[in-house]
C-alpha atoms as a printed R data frame, in Angstrom:
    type eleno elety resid chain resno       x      y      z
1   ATOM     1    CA   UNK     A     1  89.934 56.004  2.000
2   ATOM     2    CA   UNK     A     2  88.242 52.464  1.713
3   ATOM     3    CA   UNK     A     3  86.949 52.591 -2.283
4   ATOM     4    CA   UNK     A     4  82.980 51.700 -3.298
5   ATOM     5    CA   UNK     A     5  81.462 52.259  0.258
6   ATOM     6    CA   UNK     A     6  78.790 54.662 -1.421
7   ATOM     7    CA   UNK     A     7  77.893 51.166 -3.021
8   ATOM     8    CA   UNK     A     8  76.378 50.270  0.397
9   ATOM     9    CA   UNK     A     9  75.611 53.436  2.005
10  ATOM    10    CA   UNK     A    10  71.416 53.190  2.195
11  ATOM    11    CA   UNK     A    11  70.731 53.205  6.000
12  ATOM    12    CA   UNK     A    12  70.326 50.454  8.122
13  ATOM    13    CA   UNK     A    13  69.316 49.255 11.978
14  ATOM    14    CA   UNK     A    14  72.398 49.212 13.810
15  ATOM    15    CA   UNK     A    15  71.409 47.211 17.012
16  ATOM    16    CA   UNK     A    16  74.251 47.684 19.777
17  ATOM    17    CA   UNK     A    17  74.286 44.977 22.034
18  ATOM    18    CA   UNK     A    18  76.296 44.187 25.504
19  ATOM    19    CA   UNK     A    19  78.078 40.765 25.387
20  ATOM    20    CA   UNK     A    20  78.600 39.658 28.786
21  ATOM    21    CA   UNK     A    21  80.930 37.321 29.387
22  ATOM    22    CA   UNK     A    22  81.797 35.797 33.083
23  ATOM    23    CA   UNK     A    23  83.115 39.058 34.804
24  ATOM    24    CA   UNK     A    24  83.486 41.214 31.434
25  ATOM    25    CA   UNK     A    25  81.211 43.303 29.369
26  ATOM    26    CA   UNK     A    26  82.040 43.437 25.245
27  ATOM    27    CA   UNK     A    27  80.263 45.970 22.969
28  ATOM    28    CA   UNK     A    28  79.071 44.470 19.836
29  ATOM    29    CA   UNK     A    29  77.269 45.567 16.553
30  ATOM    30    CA   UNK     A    30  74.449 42.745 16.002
31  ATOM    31    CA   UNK     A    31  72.377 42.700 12.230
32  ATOM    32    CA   UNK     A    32  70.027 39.887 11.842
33  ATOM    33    CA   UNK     A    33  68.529 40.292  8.474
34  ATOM    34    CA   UNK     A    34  64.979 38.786  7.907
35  ATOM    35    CA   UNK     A    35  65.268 35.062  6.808
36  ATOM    36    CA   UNK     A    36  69.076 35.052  8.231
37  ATOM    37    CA   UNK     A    37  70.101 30.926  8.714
38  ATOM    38    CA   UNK     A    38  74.066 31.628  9.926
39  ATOM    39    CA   UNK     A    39  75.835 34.518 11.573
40  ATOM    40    CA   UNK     A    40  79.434 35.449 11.118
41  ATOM    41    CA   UNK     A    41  81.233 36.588 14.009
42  ATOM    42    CA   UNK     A    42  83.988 39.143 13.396
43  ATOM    43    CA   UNK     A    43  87.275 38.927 14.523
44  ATOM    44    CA   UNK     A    44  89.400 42.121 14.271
45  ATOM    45    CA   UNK     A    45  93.257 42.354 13.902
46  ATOM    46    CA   UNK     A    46  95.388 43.965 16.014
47  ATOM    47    CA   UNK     A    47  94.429 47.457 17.465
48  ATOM    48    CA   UNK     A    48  90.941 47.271 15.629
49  ATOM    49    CA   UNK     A    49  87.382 47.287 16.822
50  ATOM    50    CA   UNK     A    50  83.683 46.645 15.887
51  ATOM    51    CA   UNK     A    51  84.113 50.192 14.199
52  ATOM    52    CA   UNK     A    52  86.587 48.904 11.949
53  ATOM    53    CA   UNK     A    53  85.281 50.343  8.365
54  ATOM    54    CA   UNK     A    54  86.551 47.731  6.413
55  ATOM    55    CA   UNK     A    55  85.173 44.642  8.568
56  ATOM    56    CA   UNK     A    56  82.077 47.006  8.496
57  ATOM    57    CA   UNK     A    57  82.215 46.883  4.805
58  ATOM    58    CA   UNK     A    58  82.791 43.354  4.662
59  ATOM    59    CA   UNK     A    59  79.099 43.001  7.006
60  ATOM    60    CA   UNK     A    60  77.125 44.991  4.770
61  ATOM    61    CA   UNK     A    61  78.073 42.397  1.958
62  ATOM    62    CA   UNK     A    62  77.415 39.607  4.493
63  ATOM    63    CA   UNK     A    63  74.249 41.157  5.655
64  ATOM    64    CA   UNK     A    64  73.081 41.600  1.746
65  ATOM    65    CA   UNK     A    65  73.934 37.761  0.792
66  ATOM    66    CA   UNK     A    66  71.469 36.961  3.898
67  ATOM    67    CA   UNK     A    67  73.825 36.517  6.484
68  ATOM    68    CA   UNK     A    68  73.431 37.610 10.137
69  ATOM    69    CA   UNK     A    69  76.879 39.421 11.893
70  ATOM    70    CA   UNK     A    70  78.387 40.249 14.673
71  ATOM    71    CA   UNK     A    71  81.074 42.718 15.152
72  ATOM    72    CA   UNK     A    72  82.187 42.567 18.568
73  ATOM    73    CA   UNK     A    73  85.080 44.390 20.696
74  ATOM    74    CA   UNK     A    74  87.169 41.211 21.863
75  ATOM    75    CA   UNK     A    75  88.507 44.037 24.467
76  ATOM    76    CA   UNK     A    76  86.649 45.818 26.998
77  ATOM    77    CA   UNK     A    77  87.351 49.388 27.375
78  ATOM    78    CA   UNK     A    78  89.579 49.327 30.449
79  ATOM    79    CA   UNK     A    79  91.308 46.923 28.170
80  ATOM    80    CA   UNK     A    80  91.942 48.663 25.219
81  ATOM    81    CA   UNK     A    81  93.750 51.945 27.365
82  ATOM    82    CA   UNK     A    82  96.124 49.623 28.831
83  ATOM    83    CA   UNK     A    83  96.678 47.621 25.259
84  ATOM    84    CA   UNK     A    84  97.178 50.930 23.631
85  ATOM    85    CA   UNK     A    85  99.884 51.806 25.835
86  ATOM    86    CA   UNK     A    86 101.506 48.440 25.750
87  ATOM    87    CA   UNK     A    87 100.193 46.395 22.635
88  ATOM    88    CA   UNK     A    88 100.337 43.701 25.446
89  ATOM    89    CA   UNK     A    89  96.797 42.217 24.213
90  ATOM    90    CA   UNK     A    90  96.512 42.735 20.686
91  ATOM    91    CA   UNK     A    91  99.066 39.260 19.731
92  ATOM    92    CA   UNK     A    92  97.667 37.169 22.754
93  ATOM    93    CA   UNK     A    93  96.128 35.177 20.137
94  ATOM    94    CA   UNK     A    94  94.850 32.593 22.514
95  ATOM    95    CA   UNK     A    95  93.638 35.420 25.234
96  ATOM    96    CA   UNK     A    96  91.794 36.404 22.244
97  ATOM    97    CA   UNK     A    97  90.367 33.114 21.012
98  ATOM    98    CA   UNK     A    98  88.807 32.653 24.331
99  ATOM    99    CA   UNK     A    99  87.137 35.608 23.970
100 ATOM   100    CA   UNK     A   100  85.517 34.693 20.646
101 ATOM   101    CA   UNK     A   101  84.617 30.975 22.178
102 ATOM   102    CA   UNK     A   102  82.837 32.980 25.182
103 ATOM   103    CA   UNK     A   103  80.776 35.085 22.370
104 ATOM   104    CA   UNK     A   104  79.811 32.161 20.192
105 ATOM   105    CA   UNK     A   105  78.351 30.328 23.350
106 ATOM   106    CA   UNK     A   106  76.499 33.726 23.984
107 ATOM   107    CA   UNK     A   107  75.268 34.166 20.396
108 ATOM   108    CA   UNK     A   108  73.789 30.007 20.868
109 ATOM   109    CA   UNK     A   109  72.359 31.185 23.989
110 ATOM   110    CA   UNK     A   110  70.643 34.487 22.714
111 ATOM   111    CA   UNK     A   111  67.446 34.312 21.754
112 ATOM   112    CA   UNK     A   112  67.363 36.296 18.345
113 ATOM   113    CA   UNK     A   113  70.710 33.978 17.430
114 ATOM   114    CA   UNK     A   114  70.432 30.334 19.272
115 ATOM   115    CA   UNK     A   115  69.204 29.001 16.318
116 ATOM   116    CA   UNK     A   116  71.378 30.029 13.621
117 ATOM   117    CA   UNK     A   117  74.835 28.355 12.041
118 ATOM   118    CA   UNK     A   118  78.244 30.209 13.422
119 ATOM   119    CA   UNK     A   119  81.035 31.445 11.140
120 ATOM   120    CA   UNK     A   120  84.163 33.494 12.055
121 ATOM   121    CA   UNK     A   121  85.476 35.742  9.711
122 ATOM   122    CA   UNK     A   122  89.184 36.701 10.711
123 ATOM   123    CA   UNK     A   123  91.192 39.831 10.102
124 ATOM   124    CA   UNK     A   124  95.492 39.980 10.920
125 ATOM   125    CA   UNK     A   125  95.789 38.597 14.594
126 ATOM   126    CA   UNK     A   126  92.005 38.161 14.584
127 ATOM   127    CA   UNK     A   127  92.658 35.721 12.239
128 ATOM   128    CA   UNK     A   128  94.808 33.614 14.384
129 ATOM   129    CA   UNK     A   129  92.421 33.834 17.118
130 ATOM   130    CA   UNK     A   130  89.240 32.595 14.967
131 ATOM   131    CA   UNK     A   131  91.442 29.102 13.913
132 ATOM   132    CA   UNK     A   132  92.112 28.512 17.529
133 ATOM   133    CA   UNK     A   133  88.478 29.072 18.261
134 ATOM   134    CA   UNK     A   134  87.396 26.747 15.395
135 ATOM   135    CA   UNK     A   135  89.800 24.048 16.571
136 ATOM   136    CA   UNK     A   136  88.157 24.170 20.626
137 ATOM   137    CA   UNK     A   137  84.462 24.901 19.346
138 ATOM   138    CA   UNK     A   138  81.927 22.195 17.516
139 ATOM   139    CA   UNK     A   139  80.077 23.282 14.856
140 ATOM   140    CA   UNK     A   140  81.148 26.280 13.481
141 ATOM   141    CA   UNK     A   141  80.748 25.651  9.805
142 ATOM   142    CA   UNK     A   142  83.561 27.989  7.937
143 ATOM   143    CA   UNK     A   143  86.482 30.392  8.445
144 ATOM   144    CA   UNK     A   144  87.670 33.899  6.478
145 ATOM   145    CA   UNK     A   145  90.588 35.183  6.721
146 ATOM   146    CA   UNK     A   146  91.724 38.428  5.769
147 ATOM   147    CA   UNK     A   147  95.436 39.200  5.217
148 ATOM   148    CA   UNK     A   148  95.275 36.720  8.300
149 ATOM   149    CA   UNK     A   149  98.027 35.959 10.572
150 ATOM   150    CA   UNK     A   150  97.406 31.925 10.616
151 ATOM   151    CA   UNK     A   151 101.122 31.232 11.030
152 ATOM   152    CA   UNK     A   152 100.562 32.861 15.192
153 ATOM   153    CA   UNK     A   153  98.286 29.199 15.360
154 ATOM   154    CA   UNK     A   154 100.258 26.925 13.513
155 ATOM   155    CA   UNK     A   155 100.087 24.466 16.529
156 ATOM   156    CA   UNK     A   156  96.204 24.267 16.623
157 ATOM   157    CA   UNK     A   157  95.885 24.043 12.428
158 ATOM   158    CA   UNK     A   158  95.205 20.288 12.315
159 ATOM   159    CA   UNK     A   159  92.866 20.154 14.659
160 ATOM   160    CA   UNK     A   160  90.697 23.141 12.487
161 ATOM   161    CA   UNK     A   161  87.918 21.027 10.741
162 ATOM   162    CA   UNK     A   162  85.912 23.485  9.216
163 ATOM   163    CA   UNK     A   163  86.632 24.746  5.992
164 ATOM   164    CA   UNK     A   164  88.895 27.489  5.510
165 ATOM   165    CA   UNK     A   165  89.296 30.141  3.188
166 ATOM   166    CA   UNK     A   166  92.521 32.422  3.886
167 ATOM   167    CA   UNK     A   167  92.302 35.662  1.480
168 ATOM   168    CA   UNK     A   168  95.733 38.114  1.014
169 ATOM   169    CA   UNK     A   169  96.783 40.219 -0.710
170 ATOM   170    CA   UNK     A   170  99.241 40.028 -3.999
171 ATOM   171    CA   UNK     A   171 101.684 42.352 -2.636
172 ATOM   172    CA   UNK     A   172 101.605 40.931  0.944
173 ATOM   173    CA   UNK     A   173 104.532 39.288  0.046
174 ATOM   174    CA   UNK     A   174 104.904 38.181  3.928
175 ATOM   175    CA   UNK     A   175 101.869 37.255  4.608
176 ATOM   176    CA   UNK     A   176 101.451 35.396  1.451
177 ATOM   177    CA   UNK     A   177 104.741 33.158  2.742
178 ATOM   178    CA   UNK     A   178 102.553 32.661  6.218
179 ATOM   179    CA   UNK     A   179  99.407 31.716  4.799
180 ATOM   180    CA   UNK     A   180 100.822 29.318  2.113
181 ATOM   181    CA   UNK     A   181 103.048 27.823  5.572
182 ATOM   182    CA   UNK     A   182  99.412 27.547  6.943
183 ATOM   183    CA   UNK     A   183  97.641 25.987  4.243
184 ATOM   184    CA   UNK     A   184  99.760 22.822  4.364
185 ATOM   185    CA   UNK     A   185  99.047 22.173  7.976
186 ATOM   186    CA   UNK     A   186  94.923 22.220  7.500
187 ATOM   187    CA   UNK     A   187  93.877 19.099  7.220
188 ATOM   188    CA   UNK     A   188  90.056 20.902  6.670
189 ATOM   189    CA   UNK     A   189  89.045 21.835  3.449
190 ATOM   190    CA   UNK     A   190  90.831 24.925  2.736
191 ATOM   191    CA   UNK     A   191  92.037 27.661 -0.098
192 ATOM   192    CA   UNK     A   192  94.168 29.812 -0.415
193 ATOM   193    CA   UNK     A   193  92.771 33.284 -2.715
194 ATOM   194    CA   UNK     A   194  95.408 36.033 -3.316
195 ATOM   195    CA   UNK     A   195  94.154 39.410 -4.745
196 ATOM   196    CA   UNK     A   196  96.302 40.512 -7.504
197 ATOM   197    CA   UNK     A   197  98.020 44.448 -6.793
198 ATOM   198    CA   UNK     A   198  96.314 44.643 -3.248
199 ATOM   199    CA   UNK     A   199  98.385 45.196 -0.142
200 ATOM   200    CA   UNK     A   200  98.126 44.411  3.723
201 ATOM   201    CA   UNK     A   201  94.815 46.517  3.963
202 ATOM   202    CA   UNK     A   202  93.315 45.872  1.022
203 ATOM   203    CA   UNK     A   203  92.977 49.686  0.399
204 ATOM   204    CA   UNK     A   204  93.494 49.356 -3.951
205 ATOM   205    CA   UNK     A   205  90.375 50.308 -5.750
206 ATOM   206    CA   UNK     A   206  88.024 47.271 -5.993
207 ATOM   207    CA   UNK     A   207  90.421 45.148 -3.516
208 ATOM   208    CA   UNK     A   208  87.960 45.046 -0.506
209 ATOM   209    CA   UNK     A   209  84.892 44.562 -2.639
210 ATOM   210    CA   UNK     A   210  86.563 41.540 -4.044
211 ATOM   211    CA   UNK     A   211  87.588 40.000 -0.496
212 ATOM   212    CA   UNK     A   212  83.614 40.903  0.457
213 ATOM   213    CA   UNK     A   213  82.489 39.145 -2.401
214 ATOM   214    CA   UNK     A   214  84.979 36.135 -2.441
215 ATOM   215    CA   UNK     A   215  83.781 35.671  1.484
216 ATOM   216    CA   UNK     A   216  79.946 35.663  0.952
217 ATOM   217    CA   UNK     A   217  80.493 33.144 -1.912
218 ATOM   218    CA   UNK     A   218  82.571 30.809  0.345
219 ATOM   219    CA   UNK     A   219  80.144 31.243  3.506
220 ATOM   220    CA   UNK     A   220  76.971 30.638  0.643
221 ATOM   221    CA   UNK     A   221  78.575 27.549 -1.014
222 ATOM   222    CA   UNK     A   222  79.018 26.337  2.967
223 ATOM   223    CA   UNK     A   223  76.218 27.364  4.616
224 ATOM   224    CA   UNK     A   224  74.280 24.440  3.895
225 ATOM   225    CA   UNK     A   225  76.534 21.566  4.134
């Protein structure tokens, strides 16, 4: 049970969209708050989806601090049966990244986004696949990671030149040793924020609201720079 979603459970317009990309169709979860300047594009970890509560979680925060968001399946359903089966998909981090580039040239294309800033906000292999994005993509003006798999694009780090903020969590003992190997190869401006007594998903009372909070601060404190 994720902890403190009653905090944000007051209705609001989900707007399903269809992301097409060349010869594929992606489902996506699109909130463009009045006002909205930058959108954060969502990229889930392994197995995950736009459905995933905690990214979902992580939106509503986003969406409350101003911020337009897209959640977005970076498989299409045909996809997902044979991943299931084979986790084939899931670690092609760079399969995956060129997914995510192909969705932040459609969100500069749409109308109700063209205009606004692009962020990625990264979750396990998602992660992975947002830095490679960032390092093939102009413009995107920050990164979040959360309990991020960074070390699965150590080869594309130091050409990242967006600022980057990878979050884990205190007991992710593992992942703490990846991200710190990470850190040291961004050249960008980067941090490292480690949740004291919170594990791989973040699940501890009060863990997700602090890597929701800790997020919006480092996407406000970028947004206009």
């Amino acid at each position: 049970m994720l902890h403190g979603l009653s905090v944000l459970e007051e209705k609001m317009e989900v707007n399903d969209v269809k992301i097409k990309i060349k010869d594929v169709e992606l489902s996506g979860i699109l909130e463009v708050p009045q006002g909205a300047e930058a959108i954060i594009l969502f990229a889930h970890g392994s197995g995950s989806s736009r459905l995933s509560p905690r990214n979902q979680f992580v939106a509503k925060v986003l969406n409350k601090a101003g911020f337009a968001t897209l959640l977005m399946d970076l498989l299409t359903e045909e996809e997902e049966v044979v991943d299931d089966k084979t986790g084939e998909l899931r670690f092609d981090v760079e399969f995956l990244a060129k997914r995510l580039v192909m969705a932040t040239k459609w969100l500069r294309e749409n109308e109700e986004t063209k205009d606004l800033r692009v962020g990625y906000f990264g979750s396990s292999t998602g992660a992975a696949a947002a830095l490679i994005a960032a390092s093939k993509v102009e413009g995107i003006f920050a990164i979040v990671s959360r309990g991020g798999r960074p070390d699965l694009a150590l080869e594309y780090l130091d050409k990242v030149s967006c600022p980057t903020l990878l979050i884990v969590g205190g007991e992710d003992s593992e992942v703490i040793g990846m991200n710190k190997e990470a850190l040291e190869k961004l050249k960008s401006k980067k941090k490292l924020e480690i949740i004291s007594g919170a594990t791989h998903l973040f699940e501890e009372k009060g863990a997700l609201e602090k890597v929701a909070d800790i997020a919006a601060d480092w996407f406000v404190k970028l947004g206009d720079g």
